[in-house]
C-alpha positions in Angstrom: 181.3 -88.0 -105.0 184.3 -85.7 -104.0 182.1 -83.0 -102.4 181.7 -85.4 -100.0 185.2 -85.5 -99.2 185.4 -81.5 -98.9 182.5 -81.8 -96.6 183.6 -84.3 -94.4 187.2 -82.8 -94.2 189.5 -85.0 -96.1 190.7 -82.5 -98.6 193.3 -80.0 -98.5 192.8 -76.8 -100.2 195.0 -75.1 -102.8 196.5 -71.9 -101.8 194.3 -69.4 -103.7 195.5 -65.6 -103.8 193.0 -64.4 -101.3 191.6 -67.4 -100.4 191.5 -69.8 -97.6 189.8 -72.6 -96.6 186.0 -74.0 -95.3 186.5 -73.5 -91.6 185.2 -76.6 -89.8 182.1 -75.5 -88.6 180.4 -74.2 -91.5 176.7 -73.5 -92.0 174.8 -74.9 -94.8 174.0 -71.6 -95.9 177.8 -70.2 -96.2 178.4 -73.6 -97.7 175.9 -73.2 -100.4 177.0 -70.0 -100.6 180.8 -71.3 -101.4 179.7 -73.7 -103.2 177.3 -71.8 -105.7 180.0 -68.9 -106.4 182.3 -71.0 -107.5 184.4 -70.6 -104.4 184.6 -74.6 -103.5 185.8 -75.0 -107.1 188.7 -72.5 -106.4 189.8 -73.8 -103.6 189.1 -77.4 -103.9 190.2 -78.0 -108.1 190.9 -81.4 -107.6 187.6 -82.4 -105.5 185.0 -80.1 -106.8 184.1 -79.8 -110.5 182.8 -75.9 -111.8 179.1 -75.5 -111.5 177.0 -75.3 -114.3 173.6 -74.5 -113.3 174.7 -71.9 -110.8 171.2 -70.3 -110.9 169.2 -73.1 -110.5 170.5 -74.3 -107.9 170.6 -70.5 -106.1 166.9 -71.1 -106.7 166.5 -74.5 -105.2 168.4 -73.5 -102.1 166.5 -70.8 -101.7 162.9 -72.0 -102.0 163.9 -75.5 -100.6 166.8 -75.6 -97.9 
């Protein structure tokens, strides 16, 4: 999966207006975070496909991690 290679640091990030990369110490919160927004996907385009079930997976985060 290429998440995998975001989280384990082997991808570079596209220079987004405003944007900027995951630091490398990142909570699984702020990364859920980044990753539910839509964020990951912005900055990450080649690695990270856009997010359909953005709610649902809010939820599950929520209640589970």
């Amino acid at each position: 999966m290429d998440l995998e290679v975001v989280c384990r640091g082997g991808a570079q990030a596209k220079v987004v207006p405003g944007g900027g990369s995951v630091p490398k110490q990142v909570t699984l919160q702020r990364f859920g975070e980044l990753w539910a927004s839509g964020e990951l996907t912005r900055m990450y385009p080649d690695h990270v496909k856009p997010k359909r079930s953005v709610e649902q997976d809010v939820y599950r985060l929520d209640r589970h991690v």
